[in-house]
VMD Tcl script that draws the C-alpha trace (Angstrom):
set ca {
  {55.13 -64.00 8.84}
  {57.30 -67.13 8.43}
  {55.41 -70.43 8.47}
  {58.11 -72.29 10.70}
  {58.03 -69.43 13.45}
  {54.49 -69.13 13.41}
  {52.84 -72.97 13.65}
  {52.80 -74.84 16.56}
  {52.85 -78.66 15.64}
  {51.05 -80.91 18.24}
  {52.50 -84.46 17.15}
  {49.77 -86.89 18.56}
  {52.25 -89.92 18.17}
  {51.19 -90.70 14.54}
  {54.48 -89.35 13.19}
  {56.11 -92.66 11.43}
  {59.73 -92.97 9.27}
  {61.64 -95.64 8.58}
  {65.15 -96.70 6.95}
  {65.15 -100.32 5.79}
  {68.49 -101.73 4.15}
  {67.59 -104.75 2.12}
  {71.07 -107.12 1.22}
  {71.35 -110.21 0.74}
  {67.33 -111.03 0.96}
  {67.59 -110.13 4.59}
  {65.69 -107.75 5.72}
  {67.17 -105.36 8.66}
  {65.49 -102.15 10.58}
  {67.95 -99.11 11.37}
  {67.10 -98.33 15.04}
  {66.92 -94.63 15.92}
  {69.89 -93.07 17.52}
  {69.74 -92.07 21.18}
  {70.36 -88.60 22.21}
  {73.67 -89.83 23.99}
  {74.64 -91.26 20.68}
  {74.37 -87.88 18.68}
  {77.61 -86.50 19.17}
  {79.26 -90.00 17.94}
  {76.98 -89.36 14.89}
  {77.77 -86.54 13.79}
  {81.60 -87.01 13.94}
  {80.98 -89.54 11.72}
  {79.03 -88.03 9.10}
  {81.01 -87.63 5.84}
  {81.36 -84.31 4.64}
  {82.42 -82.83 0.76}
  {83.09 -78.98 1.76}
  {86.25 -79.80 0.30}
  {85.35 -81.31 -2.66}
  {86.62 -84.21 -1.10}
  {85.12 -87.04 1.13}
  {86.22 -86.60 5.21}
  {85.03 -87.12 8.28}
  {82.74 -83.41 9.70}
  {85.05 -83.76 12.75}
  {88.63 -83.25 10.17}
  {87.18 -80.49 7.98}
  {89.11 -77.05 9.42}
  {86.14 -75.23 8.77}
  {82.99 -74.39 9.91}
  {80.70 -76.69 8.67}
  {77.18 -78.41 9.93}
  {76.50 -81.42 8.67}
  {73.17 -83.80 8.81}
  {72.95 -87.14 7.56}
  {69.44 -88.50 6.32}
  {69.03 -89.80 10.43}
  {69.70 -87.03 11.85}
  {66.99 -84.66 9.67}
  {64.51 -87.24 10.69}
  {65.39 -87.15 14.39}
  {65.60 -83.51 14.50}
  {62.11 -83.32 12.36}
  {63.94 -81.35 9.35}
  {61.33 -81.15 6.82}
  {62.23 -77.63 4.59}
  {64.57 -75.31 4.71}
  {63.22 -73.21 7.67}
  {63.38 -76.33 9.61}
  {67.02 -76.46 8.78}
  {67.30 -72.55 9.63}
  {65.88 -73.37 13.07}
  {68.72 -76.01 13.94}
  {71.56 -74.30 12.30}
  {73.64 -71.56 14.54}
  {74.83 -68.79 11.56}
  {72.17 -69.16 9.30}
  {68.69 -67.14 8.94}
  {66.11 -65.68 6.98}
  {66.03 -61.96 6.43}
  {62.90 -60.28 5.46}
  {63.04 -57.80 2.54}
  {59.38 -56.27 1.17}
  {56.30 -57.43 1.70}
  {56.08 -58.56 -2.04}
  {59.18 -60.93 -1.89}
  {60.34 -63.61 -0.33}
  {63.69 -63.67 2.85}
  {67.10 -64.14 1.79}
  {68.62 -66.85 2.81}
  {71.78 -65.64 4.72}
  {74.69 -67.20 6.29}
  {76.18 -65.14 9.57}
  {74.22 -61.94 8.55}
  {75.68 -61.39 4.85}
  {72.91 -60.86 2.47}
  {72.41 -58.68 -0.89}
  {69.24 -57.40 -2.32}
  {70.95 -56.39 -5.77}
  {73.32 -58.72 -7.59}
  {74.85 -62.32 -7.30}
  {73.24 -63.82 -4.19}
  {75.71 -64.07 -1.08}
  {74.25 -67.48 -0.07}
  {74.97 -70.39 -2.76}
  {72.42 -72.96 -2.47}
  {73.86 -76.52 -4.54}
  {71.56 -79.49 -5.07}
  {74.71 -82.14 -5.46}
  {77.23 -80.38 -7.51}
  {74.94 -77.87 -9.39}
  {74.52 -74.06 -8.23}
  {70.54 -73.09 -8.21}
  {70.50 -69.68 -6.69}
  {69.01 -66.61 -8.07}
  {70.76 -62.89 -8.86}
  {68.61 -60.72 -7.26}
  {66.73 -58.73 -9.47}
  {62.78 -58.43 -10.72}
  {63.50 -61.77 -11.78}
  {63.85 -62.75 -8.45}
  {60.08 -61.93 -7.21}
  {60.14 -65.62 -6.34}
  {63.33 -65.48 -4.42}
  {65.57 -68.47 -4.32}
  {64.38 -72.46 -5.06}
  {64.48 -74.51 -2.16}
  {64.42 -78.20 -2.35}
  {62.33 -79.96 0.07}
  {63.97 -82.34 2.28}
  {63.64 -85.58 1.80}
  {65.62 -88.99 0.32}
  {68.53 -87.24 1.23}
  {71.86 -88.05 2.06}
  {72.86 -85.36 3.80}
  {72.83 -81.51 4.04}
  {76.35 -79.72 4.41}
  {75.78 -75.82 5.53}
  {79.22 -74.31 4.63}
  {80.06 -70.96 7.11}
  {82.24 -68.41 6.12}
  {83.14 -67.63 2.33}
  {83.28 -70.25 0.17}
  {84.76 -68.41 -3.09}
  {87.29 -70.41 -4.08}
  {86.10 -73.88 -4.59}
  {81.69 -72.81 -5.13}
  {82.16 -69.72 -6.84}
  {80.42 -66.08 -6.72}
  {77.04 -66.80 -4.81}
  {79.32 -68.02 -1.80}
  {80.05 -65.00 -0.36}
  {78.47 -65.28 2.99}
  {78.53 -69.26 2.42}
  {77.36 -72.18 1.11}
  {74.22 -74.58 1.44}
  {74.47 -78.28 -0.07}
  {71.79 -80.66 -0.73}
  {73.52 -84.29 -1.01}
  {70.91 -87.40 -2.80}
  {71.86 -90.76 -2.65}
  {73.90 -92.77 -5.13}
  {72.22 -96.22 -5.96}
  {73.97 -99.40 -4.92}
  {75.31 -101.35 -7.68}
  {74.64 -103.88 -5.77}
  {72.49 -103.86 -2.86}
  {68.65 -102.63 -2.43}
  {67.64 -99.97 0.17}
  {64.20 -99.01 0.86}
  {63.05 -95.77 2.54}
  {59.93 -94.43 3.46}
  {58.42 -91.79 5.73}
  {55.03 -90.47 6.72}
  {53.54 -87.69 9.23}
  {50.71 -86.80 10.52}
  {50.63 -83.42 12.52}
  {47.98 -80.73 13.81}
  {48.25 -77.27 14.11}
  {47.08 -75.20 16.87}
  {44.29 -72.78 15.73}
  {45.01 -74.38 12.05}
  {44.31 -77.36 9.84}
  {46.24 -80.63 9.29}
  {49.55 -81.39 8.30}
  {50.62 -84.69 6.25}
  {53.35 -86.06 4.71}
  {54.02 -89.27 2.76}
  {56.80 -90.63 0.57}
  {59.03 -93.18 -0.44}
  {62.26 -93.94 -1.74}
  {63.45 -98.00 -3.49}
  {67.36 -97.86 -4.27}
  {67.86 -101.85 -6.23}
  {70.56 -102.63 -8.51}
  {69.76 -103.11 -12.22}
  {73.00 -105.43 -13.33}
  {74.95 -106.52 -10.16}
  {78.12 -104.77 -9.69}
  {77.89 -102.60 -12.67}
  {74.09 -100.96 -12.19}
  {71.95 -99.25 -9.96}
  {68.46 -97.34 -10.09}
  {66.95 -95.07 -7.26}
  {63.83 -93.19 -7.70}
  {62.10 -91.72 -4.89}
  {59.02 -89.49 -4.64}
  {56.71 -87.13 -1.77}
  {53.86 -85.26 -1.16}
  {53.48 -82.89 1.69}
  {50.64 -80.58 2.86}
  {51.48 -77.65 5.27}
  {48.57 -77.35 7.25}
  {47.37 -73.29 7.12}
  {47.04 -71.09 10.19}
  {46.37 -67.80 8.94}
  {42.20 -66.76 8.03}
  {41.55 -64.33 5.48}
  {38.81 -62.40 6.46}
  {36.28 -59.64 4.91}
  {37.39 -56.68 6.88}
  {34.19 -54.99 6.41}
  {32.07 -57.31 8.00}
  {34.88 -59.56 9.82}
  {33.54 -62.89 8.18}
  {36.15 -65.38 7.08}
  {36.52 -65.91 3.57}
  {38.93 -68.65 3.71}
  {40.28 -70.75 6.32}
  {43.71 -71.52 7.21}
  {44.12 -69.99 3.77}
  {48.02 -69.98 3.56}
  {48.54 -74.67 3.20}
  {51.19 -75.49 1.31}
  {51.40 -78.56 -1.06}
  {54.88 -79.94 -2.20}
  {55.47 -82.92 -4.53}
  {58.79 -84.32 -5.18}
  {60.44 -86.86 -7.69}
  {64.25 -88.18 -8.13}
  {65.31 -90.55 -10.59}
  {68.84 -91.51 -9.68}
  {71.01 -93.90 -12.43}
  {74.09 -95.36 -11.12}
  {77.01 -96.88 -13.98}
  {79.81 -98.99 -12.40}
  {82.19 -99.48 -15.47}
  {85.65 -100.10 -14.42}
  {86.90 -97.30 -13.30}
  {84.55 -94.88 -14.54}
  {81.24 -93.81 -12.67}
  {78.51 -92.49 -14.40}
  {75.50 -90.84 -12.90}
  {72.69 -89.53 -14.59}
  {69.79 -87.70 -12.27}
  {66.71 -85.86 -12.85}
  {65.37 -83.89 -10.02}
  {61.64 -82.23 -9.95}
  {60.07 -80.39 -7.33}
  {56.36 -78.13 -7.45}
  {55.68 -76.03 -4.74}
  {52.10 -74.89 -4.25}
  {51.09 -71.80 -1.56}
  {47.47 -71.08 -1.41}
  {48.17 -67.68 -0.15}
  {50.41 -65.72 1.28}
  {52.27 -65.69 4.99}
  {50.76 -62.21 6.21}
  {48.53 -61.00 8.34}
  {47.05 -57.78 9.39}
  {47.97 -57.04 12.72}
  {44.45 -54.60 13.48}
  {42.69 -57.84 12.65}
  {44.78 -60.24 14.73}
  {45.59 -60.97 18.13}
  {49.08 -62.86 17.64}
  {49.47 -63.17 21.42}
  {46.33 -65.65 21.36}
  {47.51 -67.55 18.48}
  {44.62 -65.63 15.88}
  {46.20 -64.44 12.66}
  {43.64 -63.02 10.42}
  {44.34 -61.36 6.62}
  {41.91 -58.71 5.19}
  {43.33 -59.13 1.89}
  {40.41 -58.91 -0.62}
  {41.75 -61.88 -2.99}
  {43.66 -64.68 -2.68}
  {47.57 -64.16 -3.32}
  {48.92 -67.96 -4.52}
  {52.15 -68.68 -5.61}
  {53.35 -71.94 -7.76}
  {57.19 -72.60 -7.81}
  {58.54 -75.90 -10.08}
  {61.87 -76.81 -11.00}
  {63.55 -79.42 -13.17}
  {66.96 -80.42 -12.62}
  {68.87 -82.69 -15.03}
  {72.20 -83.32 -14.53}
  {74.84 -85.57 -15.43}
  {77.96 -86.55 -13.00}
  {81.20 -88.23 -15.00}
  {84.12 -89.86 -12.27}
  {87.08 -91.61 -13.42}
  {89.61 -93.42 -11.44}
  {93.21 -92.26 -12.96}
  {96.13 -94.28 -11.16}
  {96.02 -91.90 -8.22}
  {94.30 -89.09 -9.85}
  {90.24 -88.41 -9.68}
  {88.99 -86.67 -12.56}
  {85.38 -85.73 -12.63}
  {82.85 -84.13 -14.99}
  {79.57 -82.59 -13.50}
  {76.70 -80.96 -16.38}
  {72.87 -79.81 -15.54}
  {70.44 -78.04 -16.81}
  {68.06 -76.18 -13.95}
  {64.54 -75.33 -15.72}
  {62.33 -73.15 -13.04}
  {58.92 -71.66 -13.61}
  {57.13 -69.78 -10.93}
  {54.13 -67.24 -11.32}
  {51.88 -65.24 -8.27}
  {49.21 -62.75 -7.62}
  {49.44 -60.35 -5.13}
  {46.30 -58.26 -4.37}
  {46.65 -54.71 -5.11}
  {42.85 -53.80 -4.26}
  {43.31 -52.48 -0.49}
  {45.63 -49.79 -2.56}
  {42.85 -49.05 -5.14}
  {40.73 -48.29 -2.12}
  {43.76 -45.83 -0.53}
  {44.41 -44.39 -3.29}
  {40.61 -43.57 -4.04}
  {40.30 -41.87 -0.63}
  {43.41 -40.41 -1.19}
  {42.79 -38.07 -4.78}
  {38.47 -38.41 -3.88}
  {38.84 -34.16 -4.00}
  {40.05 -34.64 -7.93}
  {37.99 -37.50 -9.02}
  {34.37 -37.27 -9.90}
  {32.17 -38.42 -7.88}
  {30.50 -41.79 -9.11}
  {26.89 -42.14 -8.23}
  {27.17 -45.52 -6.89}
  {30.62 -46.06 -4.83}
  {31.62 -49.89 -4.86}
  {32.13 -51.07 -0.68}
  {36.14 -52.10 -2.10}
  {38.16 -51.83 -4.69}
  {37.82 -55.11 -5.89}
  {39.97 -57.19 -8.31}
  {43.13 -54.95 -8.56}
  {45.79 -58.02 -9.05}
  {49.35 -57.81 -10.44}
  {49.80 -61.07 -11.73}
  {53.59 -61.90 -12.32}
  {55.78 -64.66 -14.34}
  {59.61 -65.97 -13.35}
  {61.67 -67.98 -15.45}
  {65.55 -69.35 -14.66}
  {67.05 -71.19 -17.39}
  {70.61 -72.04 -16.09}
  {73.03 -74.02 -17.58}
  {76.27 -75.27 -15.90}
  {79.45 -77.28 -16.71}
  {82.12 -77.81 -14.40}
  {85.56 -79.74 -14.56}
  {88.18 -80.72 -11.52}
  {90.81 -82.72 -11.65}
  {92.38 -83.76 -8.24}
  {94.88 -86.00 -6.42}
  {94.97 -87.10 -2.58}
  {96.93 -90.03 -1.96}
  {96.62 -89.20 1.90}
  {100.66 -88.01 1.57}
  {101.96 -84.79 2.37}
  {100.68 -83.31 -0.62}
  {96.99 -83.04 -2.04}
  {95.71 -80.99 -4.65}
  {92.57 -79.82 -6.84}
  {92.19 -77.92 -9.92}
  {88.86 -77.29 -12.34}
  {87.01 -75.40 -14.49}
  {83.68 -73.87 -14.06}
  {81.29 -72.34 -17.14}
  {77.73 -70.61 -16.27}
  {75.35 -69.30 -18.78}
  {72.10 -68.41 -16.54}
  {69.20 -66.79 -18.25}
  {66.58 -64.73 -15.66}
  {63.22 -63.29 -17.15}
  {60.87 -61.51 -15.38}
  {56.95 -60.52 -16.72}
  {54.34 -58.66 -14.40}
  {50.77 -57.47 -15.07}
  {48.47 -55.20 -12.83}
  {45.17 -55.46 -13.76}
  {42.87 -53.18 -12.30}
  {39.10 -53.06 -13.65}
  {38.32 -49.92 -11.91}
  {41.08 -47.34 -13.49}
  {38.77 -46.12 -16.64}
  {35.91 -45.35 -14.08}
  {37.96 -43.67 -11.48}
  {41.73 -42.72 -12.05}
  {42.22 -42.57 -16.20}
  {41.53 -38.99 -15.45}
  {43.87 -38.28 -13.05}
  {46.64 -39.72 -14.78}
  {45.64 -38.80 -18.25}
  {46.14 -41.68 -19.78}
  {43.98 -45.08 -20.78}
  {45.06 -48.35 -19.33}
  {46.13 -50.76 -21.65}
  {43.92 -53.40 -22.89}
  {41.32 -51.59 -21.24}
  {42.09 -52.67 -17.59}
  {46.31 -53.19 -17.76}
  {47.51 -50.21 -15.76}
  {51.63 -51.26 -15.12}
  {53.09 -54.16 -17.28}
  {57.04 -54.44 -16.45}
  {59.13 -57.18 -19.00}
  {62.82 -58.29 -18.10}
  {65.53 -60.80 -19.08}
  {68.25 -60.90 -17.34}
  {71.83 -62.64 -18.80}
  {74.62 -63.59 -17.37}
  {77.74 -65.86 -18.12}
  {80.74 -66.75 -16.37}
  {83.89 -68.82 -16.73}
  {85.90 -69.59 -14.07}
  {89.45 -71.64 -13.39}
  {90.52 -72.43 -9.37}
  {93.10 -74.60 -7.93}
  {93.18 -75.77 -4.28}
  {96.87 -77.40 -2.68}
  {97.04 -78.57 0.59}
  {100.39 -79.33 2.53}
  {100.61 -81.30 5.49}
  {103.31 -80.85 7.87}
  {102.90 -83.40 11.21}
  {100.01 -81.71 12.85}
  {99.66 -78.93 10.63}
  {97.76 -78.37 7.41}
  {98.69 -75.33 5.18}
  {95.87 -74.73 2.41}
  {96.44 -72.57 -0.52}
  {94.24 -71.50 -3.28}
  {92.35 -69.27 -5.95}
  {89.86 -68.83 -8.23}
  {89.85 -66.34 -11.13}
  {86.10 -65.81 -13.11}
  {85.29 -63.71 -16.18}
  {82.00 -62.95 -15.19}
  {79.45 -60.93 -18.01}
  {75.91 -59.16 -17.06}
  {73.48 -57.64 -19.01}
  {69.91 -56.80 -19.16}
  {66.99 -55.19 -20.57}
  {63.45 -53.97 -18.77}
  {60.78 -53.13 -20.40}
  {57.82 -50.75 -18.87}
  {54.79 -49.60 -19.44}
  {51.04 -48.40 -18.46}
  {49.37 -44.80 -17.16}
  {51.30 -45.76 -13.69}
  {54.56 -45.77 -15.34}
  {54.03 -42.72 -17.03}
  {53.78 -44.30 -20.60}
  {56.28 -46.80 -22.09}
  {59.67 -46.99 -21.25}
  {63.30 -48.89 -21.59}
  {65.94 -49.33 -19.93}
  {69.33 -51.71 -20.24}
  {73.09 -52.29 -19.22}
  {75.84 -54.51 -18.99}
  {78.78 -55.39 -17.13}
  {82.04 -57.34 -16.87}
  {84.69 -58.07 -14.72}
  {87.26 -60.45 -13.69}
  {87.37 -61.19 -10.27}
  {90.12 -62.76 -8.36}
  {89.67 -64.83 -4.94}
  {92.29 -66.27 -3.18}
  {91.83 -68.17 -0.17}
  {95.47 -69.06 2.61}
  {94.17 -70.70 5.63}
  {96.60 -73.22 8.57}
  {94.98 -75.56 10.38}
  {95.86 -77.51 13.31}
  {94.90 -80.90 14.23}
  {96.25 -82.30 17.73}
  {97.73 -86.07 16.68}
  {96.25 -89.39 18.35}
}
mol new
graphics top color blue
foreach p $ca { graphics top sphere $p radius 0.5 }
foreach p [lrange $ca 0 end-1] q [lrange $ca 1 end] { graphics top cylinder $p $q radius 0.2 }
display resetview
């Protein structure tokens, strides 16, 4: 069960955040906008869906947009906060093992390139969906943010294959070369039939050289108050309370160069996600309707999800023309346990007529854990070029090149198989207690050209574009253990060249 549709926060008024813009050594307090005011806002907001800086209210598509106010009035704290607000875009369950997709208006894959491409800035962090992808895809917590753009429809052309269904972008704020911004938010928050919930960070944006440099770094800590008790289902006493809390720490490092023409910005962007154990419950042990959700899960099942982010972001100013160079490097480590022990038990009862008969049954099955390992190494360079004078013609072209390394490692212990099922299958675990071990890398590389052109004629807006990819798969699996039937291998690979183009006409009434 999802966290977000699950807890009910009661804010007792000790919810603070603040926005404090520091110039000139005067200090001056941005006032929360009125609910009246919110429709003003958001026409306002600027928007990149077109790789491009306009107004929300110009861009012929259909695109949400929140600036850093508006996530704060609308209590956007993670991405299934964002879900919640956002018409179009959900979470759809797949196993009980795995994490929801993310999908945008419905479209969602379970095998292959994801359908939903999620961007911190300019750089794509999705997963493909394979083993690799036990973890599912990294989401960034929000927070120091300028905005979050949520792209409908597909957004091929200009973000590439992950953008099928469309396109979520995580915006963080450039440093002032020469002005110093402070942020800072904290929250404090109960949940009903659960434990606390607390948030605190801080952002300091101040310029290094005046005019020419500029340094933001930011940092958070969160803790998701639990709601869920995992209990002993033989004798109904609770092992752990509100076992399922969530920590989250976050740290940006933002450098900003002003040198004539030419913008450089280095970032670094770190994030480690820490779930105590898992959002399930049994339902025979619960009684959702009164707000008691109860897990007879013999062990814990945690899960730790980090990511580093380097990236580097080149602009120069060319007469009329913007050229622009983006690089990163996404580093992600995650590893789990899920509890495999209730299935020991089954499977016990289950082939008791063929097993012998030990003289001293154990109450469970205790201590059956896979234990599993994800990796995403993914390395991205992209290119554009582009010109808009604000005349009748503006165009776009770039270059895109991917090379995205997946690996995948999972181990089922189970310290019960020599005593009670090496003789059914016929074969000895490994290690003495290993009964499954599964190993995968996954590879893939792509290189990609597009072009976008738009004409304007009075009123009307004709768009034109295309991208073309040479996109290369392969992979290897390795298996093994008395539940796989002994050792064995498998591997593939694939290549195509895929060709998207995209002809849209847009009106836009004048005055």
């Amino acid at each position: 069960m999802n966290r977000n549709n699950a807890r009910r926060l009661l804010i007792a008024g000790l919810g603070m955040a603040g926005t404090y813009a520091l110039a000139a050594g005067i200090g001056t307090a941005r006032a929360q906008t009125a609910p009246a005011q919110q429709a003003e806002l958001s026409d306002e907001i600027i928007v990149t869906a077109n790789r491009r800086s306009e107004r929300l209210s110009d861009v012929p598509a259909s695109v949400a947009g929140y600036d850093r106010e508006k996530l704060d009035e609308q209590g956007i704290r993670d991405v299934g906060d964002l879900i919640a607000q956002t018409p179009g875009l959900s979470l759809i369950p797949q196993s009980s093992f795995q994490p929801p997709n993310i999908a945008v208006r419905g479209i969602q894959s379970v095998v292959g390139a994801a359908t939903t491409g999620i961007y911190i800035d300019d750089t794509p962090i999705q997963t493909r969906n394979t083993n690799a992808s036990e973890a599912g895809a990294p989401l960034p917590a929000i927070f120091d943010l300028e905005r979050v753009e949520v792209l409908r429809g597909p957004q091929g052309t200009l973000f590439g294959a992950g953008s099928m269904g469309g396109t979520i972008r995580f915006i963080t704020p450039v440093p002032d070369v020469s002005k110093t911004s402070i942020y800072a938010r904290a929250e404090l928050a109960a949940t009903e039939r659960g434990s606390m919930s607390y948030e605190a960070g801080a952002a300091i944006g101040l310029p290094l050289i005046d005019g020419v440099a500029g340094l933001r770094l930011s940092g958070s800590w969160r803790r998701d108050g639990g709601y869920i008790d995992r209990v002993d289902e033989r004798t109904g006493a609770v092992v752990d309370t509100d076992a399922n809390r969530t920590t989250t720490k976050t740290f940006k490092a933002i450098l900003n160069l002003d040198l004539d023409g030419v913008r450089v910005v280095p970032s670094f962007n770190f994030q480690d996600m820490h779930l105590r154990d898992r959002d399930q419950y049994y339902v025979r042990l619960s009684r959702p309707d009164d707000g008691v959700l109860r897990s007879g899960r013999l062990l814990a099942q945690p899960m730790r999800d980090r990511f580093y982010l380097p990236a580097l972001k080149v602009e120069a100013e060319i007469g009329t023309l913007t050229a622009t160079s983006v690089t990163s490097y996404l580093v992600r480590r995650a590893r789990s346990e899920i509890d495999f022990s209730n299935l020991d038990f089954g499977l016990y009862r289950l082939f008791s007529g063929q097993l012998p008969i030990p003289q001293q049954l154990p109450a469970a099955f205790t201590g059956a854990v896979s234990r599993t390992r994800s990796r995403q190494d993914n390395f991205t360079q992209e290119i554009r070029l582009q010109s808009d004078s604000g005349g009748t013609i503006s165009w776009l072209i770039g270059g895109f090149y991917q090379r995205n390394r997946q690996g995948f490692a999972a181990r089922i212990e189970d310290p019960y198989y020599a005593s009670f099922f090496a003789g059914f299958f016929g074969s000895p675990a490994i290690d003495g207690n290993v009964r499954y071990t599964t190993d995968g890398i996954y590879r893939e590389e792509q290189l990609a050209g597009f072009a976008n052109i738009d004409l304007r004629l009075g009123a009307f807006t004709l768009t034109a574009g295309g991208r073309i990819a040479d996109t290369r798969f392969s992979f290897r699996e390795d298996l093994d253990g008395p539940f796989n039937r002994g050792p064995k291998s498998s591997s593939g690979s694939q290549q195509d060249t895929p060709f998207t183009p995209r002809v849209s006409l847009s009106w836009k009434p004048e005055g």
